[in-house]
C-alpha positions, -999 to 999 in steps of 0.1 A, spaced: -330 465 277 -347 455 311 -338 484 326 -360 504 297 -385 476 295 -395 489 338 -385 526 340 -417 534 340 -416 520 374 -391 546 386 -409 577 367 -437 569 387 -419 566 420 -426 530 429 -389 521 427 -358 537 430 -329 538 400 -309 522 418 -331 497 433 -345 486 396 -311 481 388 -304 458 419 -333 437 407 -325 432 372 -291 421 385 -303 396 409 -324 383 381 -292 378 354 -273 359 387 -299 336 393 -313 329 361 -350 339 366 -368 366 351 -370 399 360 -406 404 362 -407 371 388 -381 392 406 -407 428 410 -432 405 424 -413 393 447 -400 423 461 -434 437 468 -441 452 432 -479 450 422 -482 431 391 -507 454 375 -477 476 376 -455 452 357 -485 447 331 -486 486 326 -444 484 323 -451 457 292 -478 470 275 -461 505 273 -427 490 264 -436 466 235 -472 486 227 -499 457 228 -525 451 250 -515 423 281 -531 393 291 -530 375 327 -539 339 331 -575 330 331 -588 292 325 -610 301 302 -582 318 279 -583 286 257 -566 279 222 -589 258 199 -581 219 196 -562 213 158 -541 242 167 -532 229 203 -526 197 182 -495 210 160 -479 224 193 -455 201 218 -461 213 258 -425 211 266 -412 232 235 -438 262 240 -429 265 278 -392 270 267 -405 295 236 -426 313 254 -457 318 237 -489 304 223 -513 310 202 -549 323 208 -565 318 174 -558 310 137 -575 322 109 -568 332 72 -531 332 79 -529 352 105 -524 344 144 -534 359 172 -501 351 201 -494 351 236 -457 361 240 -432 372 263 -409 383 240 -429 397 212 -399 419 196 -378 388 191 -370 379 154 -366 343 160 -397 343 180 -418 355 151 -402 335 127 -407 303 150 -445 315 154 -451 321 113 -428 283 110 -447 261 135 -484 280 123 -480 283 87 -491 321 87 -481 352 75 -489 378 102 -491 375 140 -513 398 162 -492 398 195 -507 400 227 -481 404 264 -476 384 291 -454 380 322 -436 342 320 -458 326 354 -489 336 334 -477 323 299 -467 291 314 -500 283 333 -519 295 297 -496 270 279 -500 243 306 -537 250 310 -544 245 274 -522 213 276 -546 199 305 -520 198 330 -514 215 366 -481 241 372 -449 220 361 -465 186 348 -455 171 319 -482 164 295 -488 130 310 -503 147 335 -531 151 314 -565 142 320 -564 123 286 -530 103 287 -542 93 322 -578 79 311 -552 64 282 -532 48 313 -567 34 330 -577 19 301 -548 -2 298 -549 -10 332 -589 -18 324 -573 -45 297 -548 -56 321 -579 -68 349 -599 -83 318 -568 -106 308 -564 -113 346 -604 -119 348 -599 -141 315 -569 -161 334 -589 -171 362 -615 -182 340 -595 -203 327 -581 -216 361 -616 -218 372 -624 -241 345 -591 -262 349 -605 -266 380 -636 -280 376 -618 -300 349 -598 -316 375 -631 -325 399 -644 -344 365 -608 -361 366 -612 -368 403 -649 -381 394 -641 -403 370 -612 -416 391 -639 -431 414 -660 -445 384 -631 -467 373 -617 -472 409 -650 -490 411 -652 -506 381 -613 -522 383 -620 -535 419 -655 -552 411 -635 -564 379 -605 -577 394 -627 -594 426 -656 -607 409 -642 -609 372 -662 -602 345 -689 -626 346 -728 -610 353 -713 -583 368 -702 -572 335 -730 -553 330 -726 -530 360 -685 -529 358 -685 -519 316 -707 -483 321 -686 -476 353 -652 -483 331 -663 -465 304 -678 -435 318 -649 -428 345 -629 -427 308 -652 -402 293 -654 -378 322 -613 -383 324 -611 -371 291 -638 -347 291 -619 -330 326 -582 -329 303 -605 -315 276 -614 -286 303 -581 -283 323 -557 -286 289 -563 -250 284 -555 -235 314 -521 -249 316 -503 -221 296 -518 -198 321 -491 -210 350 -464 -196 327 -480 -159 322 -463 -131 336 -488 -113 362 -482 -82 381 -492 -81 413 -469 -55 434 -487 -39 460 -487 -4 451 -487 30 466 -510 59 458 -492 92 456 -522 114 451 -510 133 419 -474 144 434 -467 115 405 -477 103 376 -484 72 358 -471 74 325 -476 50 297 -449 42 271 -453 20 242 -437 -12 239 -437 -39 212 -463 -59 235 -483 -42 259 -481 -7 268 -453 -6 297 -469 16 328 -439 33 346 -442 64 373 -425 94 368 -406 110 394 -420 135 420 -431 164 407 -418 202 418 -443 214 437 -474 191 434 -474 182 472 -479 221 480 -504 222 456 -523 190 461 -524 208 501 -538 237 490 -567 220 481 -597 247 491 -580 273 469 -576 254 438 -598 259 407 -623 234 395 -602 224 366 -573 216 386 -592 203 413 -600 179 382 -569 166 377 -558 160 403 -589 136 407 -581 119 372 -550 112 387 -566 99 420 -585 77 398 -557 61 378 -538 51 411 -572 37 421 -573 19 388 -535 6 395 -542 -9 432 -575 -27 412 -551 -38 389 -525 -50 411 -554 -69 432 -568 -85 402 -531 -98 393 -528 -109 432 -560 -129 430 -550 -148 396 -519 -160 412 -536 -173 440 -560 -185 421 -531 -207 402 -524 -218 434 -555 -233 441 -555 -248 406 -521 -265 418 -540 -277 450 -566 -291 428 -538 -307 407 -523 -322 437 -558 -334 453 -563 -358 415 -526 -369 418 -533 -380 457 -563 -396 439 -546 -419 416 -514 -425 438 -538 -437 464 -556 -459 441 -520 -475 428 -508 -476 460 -541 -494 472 -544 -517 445 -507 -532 445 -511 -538 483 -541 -553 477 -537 -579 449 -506 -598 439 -487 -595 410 -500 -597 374 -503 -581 347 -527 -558 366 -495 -547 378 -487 -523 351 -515 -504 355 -514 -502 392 -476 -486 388 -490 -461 359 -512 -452 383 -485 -442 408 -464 -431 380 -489 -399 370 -503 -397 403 -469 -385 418 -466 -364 384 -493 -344 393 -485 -341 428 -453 -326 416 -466 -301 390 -498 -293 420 -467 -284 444 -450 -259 421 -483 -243 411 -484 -242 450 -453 -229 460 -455 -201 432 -487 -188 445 -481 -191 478 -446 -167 478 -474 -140 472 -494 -144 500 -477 -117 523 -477 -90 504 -513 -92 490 -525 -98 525 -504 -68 537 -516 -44 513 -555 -55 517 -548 -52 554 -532 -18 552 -555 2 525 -581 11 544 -560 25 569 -545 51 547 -557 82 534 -591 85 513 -604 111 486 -623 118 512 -591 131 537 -591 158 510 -624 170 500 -647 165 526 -629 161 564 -658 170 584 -677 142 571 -663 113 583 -633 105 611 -601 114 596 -572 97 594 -535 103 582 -511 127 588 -536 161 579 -562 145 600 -561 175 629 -553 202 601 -577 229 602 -612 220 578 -630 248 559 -668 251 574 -694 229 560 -729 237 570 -757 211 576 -776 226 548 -745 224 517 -756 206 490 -736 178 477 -711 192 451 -728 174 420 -742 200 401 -711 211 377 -683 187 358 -659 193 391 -686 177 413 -693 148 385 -652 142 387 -651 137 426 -683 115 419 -663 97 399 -631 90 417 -655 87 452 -674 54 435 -641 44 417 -629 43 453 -657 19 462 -649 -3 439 -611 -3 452 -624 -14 483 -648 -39 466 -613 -57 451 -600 -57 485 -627 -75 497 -624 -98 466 -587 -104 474 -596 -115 510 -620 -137 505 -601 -151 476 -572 -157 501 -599 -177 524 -611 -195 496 -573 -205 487 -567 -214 525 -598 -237 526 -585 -255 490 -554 -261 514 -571 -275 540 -591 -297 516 -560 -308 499 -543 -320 534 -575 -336 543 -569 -361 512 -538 -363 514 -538 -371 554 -571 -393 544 -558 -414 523 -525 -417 544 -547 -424 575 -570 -449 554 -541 -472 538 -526 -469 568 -556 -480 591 -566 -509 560 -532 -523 559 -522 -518 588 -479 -510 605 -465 -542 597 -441 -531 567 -416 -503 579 -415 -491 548 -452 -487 542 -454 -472 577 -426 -442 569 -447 -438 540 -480 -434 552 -467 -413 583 -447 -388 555 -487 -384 539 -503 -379 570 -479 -351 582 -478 -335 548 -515 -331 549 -515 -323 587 -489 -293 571 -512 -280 547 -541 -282 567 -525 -261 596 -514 -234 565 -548 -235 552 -558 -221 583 -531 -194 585 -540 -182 554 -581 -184 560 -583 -174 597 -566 -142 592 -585 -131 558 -616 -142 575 -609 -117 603 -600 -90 580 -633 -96 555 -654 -89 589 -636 -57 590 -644 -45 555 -677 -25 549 -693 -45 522 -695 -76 542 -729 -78 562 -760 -95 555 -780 -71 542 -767 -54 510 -774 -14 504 -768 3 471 -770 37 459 -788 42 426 -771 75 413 -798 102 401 -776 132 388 -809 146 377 -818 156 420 -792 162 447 -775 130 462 -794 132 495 -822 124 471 -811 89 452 -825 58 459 -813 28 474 -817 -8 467 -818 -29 496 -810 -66 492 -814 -85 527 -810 -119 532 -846 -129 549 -859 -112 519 -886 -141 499 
């Protein structure tokens, strides 16, 4: 049958009998077909379109991207079961279709077309199996061998999940934030009745009544009204977060979603044949798959965000747990200070309670603490490291900036001083896109550094109480009880602990936030104008000796 399907190849003297036969041999050992086989050995493919069209008597078709099928009948189809069929239809109408095949003569084929479509006649059109494919995969939105993932929709499907992900993370450490603040009303009203109990307990309650009684009661009311605001956030330190440092792979994979009884589970698929070729071959691509590949920049963009967002709520536990730890120092101290102070009574009690959920919280801040601080490595690593990698930029536009990465002395397509920016068409819009979805990947770095400074300076403050209060019962009562001594030593050199790792966790992310390009004084953004080139947008300016 193959052999008749390209004789016309040997009547016109463009191959041999006996070399058409070697080739439709090779093609039955290896398992390709035979028309992938002529092109190969040198045989033009308008040549193998004239062999088909003669041979089966319809007219042939070659991919083109604007060879599109409409939407409802791309939406009864399945990508992975019309690349193994082998065709695809054109148009529908009145019950008959108007197919794509590579095997047009093929009983099952038209049965399986008139099945799947619900029609009663097919108009067949030919086509050799790389062009079928690419129509198929084209009209599926995905580059050469992608599954349908690959998609420019099941990927804005993937952002948007990761979009949710960072607004429950930005909800978290709302929350935190709040518990927080809680706390300092705690710590506050600590004060109110540590001044309160000593005037009451030194000067009883005579005249001074009147000052002790609205110190008592509000140091109770901002107590309560701090558990009122920290209460809430406590589930939080339970919640599973995500915050892996993540690689991007730019479009050789693919982030696929997969539904789950919960959340949608994100997962990335393996390598994909050929992709890394491709994605080098960038200059020679066409717009549309120039285009995916950018949605799929994009999505890994959205999934660094997302893991950044994740690493600053876990910190940002942390510093909750520091702020637990700074109101149990607070009441321990206040215990602590008022049994050595007074003898015993029935004051007592309420001195030892004090101890008693003063060391509490100390022991919940530490294991807020510890959790958060087991992440610190990696986040600082991969803030350290991003900027230091590839960009879009490496890929699209590597004369205008200093390149880096492994293509960075590869040779560059000329760019001419007067080239517009590519914004005028839905390709240019797309690397618009990804460029400023970029910048605000960069913006989260910066976020995740200074949030790491901000934790290390919440350590620091929490080893200055706890050294403080060490220091201060130690310098008001003095080194003559052992025991008191050990004690007081233990809380100094705790806090002397913490305040040395607040400073290896702030020193190095303030070093690293000078290094980021969002962080000077004066502020400069771009007002996009797709209506005029980009050399022509606006700025806004915001400086810092502005009135």
């Amino acid at each position: 049958m193959y052999y008749r399907k390209f004789e016309r190849l040997v009547r016109r003297e463009i191959l041999s009998s006996r070399e058409l036969q070697e080739y439709i041999e090779e093609s039955r050992a290896s398992g390709r077909y035979p028309e992938e086989v002529l092109l190969e050995k040198g045989v033009a493919k308008h040549e193998v379109l004239f062999c088909l069209a003669e041979y089966y008597g319809y007219p042939v078709v070659e991919y083109d991207e604007g060879l599109m099928a409409p939407y409802l009948v791309t939406m009864r189809l399945e990508l992975e079961k019309q690349k193994k069929a082998l065709w695809y239809p054109l148009a529908v109408e009145e019950g008959n279709a108007e197919v794509v095949a590579y095997r047009p003569e093929d009983p099952s084929v038209i049965e399986d077309i008139k099945r799947t479509l619900n029609v009663t006649s097919v108009s067949f059109r030919v086509a050799i199996p790389s062009d079928l494919l690419r129509i198929i995969e084209n009209n599926f939105d995905v580059n050469p061998n992608y599954r349908i993932s690959g998609g420019r929709t099941p990927l804005a499907l993937v952002r948007t999940s990761f979009a949710y992900r960072r607004s429950t993370y930005a909800y978290y450490r709302t929350l935190l934030a709040k518990g927080r603040t809680g706390l300092a009303f705690i710590r506050t009203g600590i004060s109110f009745i540590t001044v309160s109990v000593l005037f009451l307990r030194v000067f009883g309650a005579g005249w001074y009544a009147a000052l002790e009684a609205p110190l008592l009661v509000g140091g109770i009311v901002m107590i309560f009204d701090g558990l009122k605001w920290y209460l809430p956030c406590r589930p939080v330190s339970g919640k599973p977060i995500d915050h892996e440092c993540t690689e991007p792979t730019w479009g050789t994979t693919v982030l696929e979603s997969r539904p789950s009884t919960g959340n949608p589970v994100i997962e990335r698929s393996d390598a994909v044949a050929g992709s890394e070729e491709l994605r080098a071959n960038w200059d020679i691509l066409s717009p549309v798959m120039r285009r995916r590949f950018l949605a799929s920049d994009r999505t890994d963009l959205a999934e660094e965000r997302t893991s950044l967002a994740g690493h600053r709520t876990v910190i940002a536990k942390a510093r909750t747990g520091l702020a637990f730890t700074r109101t149990g120092v607070a009441f321990s101290g206040l215990g602590i200070g008022l049994i050595r102070s007074f003898h015993e009574s029935w004051w007592t009690v309420f001195d030892v309670s004090l101890i008693v959920i003063g060391v509490l919280m100390l022991l919940e801040g530490f294991h807020w603490y510890f959790g958060g601080r087991r992440t610190w490595l990696s986040g600082v690593k991969c803030a350290l490291t991003r900027n230091k990698r590839e960009s879009i930029w490496d890929f699209v536009m590597p004369l205008g900036h200093k390149r880096s990465g492994p293509k960075k002395d590869s040779a560059c397509p000329p760019v001419r001083a007067t080239d517009l920016p590519g914004i005028w068409a839905t390709t240019g819009l797309a690397l618009e896109r990804t460029v400023l979805g970029e910048r605000r990947t960069v913006m989260a770095r910066v976020r995740t550094v200074m949030a790491h400074s901000r934790t290390g300076m919440a350590f620091i403050r929490t080893g200055i109480s706890i050294c403080g209060v060490g220091a201060g019962l130690m310098f008001y009562f003095g080194i003559g009880s052992i025991g008191w001594t050990v004690f007081n030593m233990i809380m100094i050199l705790t806090g002397l602990w913490l305040i040395v790792d607040g400073f290896y966790w702030a020193v190095p992310a303030e070093k690293m936030r000078i290094q980021y390009p969002y962080c000077y004084g004066d502020m400069e953004f771009t007002v996009p104008d797709y209506g005029v080139p980009a050399r022509s947008w606006r700025k806004a300016v915001f400086s810092h000796d502005a009135d």
